[in-house]
N, C-alpha and C positions, 0 to 999 in steps of 0.2 A: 310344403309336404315332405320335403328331405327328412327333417327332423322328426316329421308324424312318421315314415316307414324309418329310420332308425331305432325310436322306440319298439316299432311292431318286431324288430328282427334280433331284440336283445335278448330274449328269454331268460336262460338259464343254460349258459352256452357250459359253464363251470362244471355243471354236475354236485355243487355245492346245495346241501339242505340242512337245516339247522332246528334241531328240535324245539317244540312250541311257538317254533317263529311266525312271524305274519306272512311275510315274502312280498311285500305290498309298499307302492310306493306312491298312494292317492288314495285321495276319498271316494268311500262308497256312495255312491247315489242313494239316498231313502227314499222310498215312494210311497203313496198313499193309494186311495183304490183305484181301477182305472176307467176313465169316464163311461163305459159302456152301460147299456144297462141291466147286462146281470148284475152287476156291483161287485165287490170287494171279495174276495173269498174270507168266507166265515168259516167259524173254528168247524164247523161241519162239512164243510168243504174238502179242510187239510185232513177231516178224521177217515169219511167215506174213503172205502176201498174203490181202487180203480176209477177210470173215468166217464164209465156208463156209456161208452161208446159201441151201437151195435154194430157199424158198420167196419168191421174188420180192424178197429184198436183194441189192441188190449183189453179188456174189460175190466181184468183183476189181475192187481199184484198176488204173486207166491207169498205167503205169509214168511218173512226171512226166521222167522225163527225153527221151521219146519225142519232147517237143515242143521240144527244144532248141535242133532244128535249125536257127531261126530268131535265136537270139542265143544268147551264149557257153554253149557245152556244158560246158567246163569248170567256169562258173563257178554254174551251175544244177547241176552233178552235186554241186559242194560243198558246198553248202547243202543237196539233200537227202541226202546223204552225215553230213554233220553234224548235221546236225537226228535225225536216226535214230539213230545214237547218243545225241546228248542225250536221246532220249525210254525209250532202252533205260537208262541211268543215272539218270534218274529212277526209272522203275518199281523198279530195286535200291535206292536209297535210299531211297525211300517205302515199303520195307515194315519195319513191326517200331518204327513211330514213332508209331503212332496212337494208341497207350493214353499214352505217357508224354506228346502233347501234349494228352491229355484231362485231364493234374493240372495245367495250367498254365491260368490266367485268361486269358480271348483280347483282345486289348486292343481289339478291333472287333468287334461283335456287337449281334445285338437283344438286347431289353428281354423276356425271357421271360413274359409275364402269366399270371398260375395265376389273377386276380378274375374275375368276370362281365364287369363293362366292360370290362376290360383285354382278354378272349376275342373279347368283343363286337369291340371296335375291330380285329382281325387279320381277322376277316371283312369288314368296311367298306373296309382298305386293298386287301383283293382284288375286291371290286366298282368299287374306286375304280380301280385299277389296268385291270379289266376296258374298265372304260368308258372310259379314255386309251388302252387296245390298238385297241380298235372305232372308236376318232373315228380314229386315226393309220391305220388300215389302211385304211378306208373315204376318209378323203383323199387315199391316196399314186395314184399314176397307177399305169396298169396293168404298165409297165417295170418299176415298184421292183416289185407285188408280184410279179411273173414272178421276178425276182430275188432277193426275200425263199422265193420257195418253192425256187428251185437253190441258194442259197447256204448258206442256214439251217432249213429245214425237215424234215422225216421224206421228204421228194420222194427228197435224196440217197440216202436207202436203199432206197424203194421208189417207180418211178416214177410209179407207179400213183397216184398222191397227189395230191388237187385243191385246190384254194384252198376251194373247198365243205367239206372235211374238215376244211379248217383253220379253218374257219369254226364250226364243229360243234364241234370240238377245247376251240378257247374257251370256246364255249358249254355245252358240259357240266363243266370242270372248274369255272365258277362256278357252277355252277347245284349241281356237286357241294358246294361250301363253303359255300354259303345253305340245302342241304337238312340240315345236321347240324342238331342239338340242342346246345346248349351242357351242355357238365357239370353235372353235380347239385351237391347238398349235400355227396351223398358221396363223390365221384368223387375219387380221390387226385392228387396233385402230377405223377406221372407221367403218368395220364391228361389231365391239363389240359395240358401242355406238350405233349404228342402234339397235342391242339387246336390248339395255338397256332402251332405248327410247318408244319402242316399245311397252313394259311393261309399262312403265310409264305412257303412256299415257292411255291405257286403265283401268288400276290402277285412272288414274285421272277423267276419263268419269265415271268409277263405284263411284268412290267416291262424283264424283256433281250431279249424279241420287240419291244418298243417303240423300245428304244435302237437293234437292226437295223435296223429300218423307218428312225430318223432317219438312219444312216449313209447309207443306198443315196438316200432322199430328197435329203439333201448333194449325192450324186456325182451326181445328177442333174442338179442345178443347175449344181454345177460342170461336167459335158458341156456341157450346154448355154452355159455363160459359155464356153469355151475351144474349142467344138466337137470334144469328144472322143471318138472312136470306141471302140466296145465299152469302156466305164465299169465293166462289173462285174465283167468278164471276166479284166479287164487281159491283154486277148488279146495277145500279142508279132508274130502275124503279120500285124494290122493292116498296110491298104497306107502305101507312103512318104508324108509329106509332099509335096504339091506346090509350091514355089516359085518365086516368080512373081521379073523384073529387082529388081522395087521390093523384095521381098524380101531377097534376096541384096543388098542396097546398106545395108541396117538390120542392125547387129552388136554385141554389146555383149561385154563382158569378162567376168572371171569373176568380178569382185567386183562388177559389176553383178548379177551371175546368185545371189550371195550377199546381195546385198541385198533382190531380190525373195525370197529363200526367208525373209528374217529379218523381213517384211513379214507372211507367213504363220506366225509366230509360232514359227517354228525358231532354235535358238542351237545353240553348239556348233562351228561352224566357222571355224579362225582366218582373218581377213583379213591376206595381206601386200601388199605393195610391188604396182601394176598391172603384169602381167608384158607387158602390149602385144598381146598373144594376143585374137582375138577371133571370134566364130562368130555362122554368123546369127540375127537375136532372136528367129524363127518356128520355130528350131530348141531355142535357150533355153529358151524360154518351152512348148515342148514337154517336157521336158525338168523341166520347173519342176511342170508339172501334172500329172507321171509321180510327182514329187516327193511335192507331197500329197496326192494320193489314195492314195500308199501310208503315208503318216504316219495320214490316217483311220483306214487300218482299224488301223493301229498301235493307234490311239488309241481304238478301239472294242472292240478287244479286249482291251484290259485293263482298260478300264470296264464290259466285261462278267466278266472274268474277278473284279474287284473286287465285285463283287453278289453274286457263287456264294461268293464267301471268306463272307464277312455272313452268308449265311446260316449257311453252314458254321462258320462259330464259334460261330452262336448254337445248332447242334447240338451243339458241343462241349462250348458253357457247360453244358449241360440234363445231359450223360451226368458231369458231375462230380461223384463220391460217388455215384455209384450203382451198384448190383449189375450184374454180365453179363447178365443175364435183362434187367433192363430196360433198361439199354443199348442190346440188342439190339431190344428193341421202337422206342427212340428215332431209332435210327438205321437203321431200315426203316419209312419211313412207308406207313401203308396208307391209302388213299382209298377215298373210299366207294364203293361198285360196281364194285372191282377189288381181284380175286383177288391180280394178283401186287405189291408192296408196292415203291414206289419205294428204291433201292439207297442211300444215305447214300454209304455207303463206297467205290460205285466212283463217284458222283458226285465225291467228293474227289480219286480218283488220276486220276481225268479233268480237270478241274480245274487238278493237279497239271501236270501234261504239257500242257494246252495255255499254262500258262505258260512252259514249258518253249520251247513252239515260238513262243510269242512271243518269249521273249527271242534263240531266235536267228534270228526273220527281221526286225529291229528294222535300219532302216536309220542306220547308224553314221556320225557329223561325220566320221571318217578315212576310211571309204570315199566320202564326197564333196570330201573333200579332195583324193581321189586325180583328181579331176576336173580339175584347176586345171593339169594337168601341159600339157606341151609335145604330149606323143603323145596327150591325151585331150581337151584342149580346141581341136577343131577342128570342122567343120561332121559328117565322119564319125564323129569319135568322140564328142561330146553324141549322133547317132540312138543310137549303140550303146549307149550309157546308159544311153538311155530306154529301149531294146528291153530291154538286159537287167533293168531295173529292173520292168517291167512282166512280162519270161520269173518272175522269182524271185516276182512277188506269185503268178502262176498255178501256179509250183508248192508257194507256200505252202500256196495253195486244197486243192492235190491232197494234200499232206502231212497236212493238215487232216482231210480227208476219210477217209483213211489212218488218222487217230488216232480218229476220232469210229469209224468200222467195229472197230477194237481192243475198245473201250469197251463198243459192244453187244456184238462178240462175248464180253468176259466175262461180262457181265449174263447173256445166255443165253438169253433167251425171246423168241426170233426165230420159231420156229413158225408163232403164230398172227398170217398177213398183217392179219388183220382189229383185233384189239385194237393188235398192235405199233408200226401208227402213231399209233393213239391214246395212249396211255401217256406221262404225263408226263415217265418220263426218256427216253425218244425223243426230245423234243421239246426238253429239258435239255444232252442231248447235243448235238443238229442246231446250236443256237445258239453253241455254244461257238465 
């Protein structure tokens, strides 16, 4: 387990992000439906607004184009025009794939331990893990957690939801992994790997609550270095820039404006010939810091998305050779003190699709390319950049939010207000 918490604490210590990159260094799990029996989510599923939940979720997404009126409609309606598709073509390819990637060896995955130590030690990563969630949350200023609860939390689905709960949240599902018993003498291979798993998995949900908190902690700083209004929001309708003489007389180019981005660890965009074009540097450097805070969460979400793979292979290893019966045990884990059994399977098609919507709100070296032009590199056209670049991260938010309500709504035990935002794949999903 040395090696499994090594991996969990590598992230992206660098601050290094690379445009159009993957950031991935394992196979994605593909899943098929999941054995319940509402079945599979159909393309009506991904299309219905919201999740028809009366009892205090959500009901309905904000339609994200609503807010476009503030930078390019066009160019925010294609994106979530696009992105909805790509998620509806997902959910059809992911189904009817999950048994056949169960006969393939996962090339990324934990160390399954079936010994006592080996048990032992998946319990230790989740108290170890615990106790890096509680020192991160208990340091972060009261902004990130405000923002860790609207961004990533069970709050998006029920308002009702406090930092108190989420406080509680933590605290019972360790408390649930320190009250097992480890396996007997006689306890079979399956049962032990249901242990192991068990831990691991909440070991991996404390551990992508963590890597949140560092994100928004980040943007923090970075507001505060560059004084940037609503950081989390990437509100578009923030007010203008104001610009003072001494402003407007400081201008740089565009390969100046590519050198700061390659400063911050971006490649990807050809430098040519200084085309003599120049806008001003308070609007640049606007512009620049629209830049990486969208590359962050780039870059947060597929080091989060890379942890849910991990685990998820190492689900996958475990169901290899083995009967449907227990399969099915493997791949609905039950926690202690709860009735209903965390979902495997639509954990993976969720998973799935938020890769999906990564890859297409991944901001592209040709669309900043596109910057460098005559009609776009001026003091008007860098704001609108930034506007729109900031309008697409908020509707990434809303697309986001959009797919995490899909997710529960298949799962299906939205019911009861009281457990639901307790329940781990709540809280699995919220983070995605």
């Amino acid at each position: 387990m040395a090696e499994s918490q090594e991996s969990l604490d590598e992230g992206d210590s660098k601050g290094h992000f690379e445009l159009d990159g993957r950031g991935k260094s394992g196979s994605t799990v593909d899943v098929a439906q999941t054995r319940s029996t509402s079945g599979p989510p159909e393309l009506k599923d991904v299309l219905e607004e919201g999740i028809g939940d009366p009892h205090g979720v959500t009901q309905q997404l904000q339609e994200p184009a609503k807010k476009a009126g503030m930078w390019d409609k066009k160019f925010v309606a294609f994106f979530v025009l696009s992105a909805l598709a790509a998620l509806v073509l997902s959910v059809i390819v992911a189904r009817g794939r999950y048994l056949a990637a169960r006969r393939e060896t996962p090339k990324l995955a934990y160390t399954i331990p079936t010994d006592k130590k080996g048990l032992r030690e998946t319990v230790e990563l989740v108290e170890k893990n615990a106790k890096r969630l509680r020192s991160k949350w208990n340091s972060s200023s009261a902004e990130v957690r405000a923002a860790y609860m609207k961004l990533y939390s069970p709050k998006l689905f029920v308002e009702t939801f406090t930092e108190k709960q989420n406080r509680l949240w933590r605290d019972k599902c360790l408390e649930a992994i320190r009250s097992q018993s480890l396996p007997g003498w006689a306890a079979g291979k399956t049962e032990r790997q249901e242990f192991a798993l068990r831990s691991i998995l909440v070991a991996t949900v404390f551990r992508v609550a963590e890597m949140r908190l560092d994100l928004l902690g980040g943007l923090e700083e970075l507001a505060m270095k560059h004084r940037i209004p609503s950081i989390f929001s990437m509100d578009a309708e923030s007010p203008p820039l104001q610009l003072t003489e001494e402003d407007k007389a400081n201008t740089v180019s565009f390969q100046q404006f590519i050198r700061r981005l390659e400063k911050l660890g971006l490649t990807g965009v050809a430098q040519e010939g200084d085309s003599g074009l120049r806008v001003t540097s308070v609007l640049a450097d606007d512009l620049a810091s629209a830049v990486e805070v969208k590359m962050r969460y780039d870059a947060s979400n597929a080091a989060v998305i890379q942890e849910f793979e991990k685990f998820l292979a190492s689900v996958q290893q475990a169901t290899i050779g083995k009967s449907e019966s227990k399969a099915q045990r493997i791949e609905n884990i039950v926690m202690p003190d709860t009735k209903v059994p965390f979902p495997v399977r639509i954990l993976a098609q969720a998973v799935k699709r938020a890769e999906v919507r990564r890859g297409i709100g991944q901001l592209s070296s040709s669309q900043i390319q596109e910057w460098s032009g005559k009609a776009r590199w001026n003091d008007a056209g860098v704001s609108a950049a930034a506007k729109d670049l900031r309008g697409s991260q908020q509707a990434f938010f809303d697309l986001a939010l959009y797919g995490k309500q899909s997710d529960l709504r298949q799962w299906g035990h939205l019911e009861d207000i009281n457990s639901f935002p307790t329940h781990l794949f709540t809280h699995a999903i919220a983070l995605l």
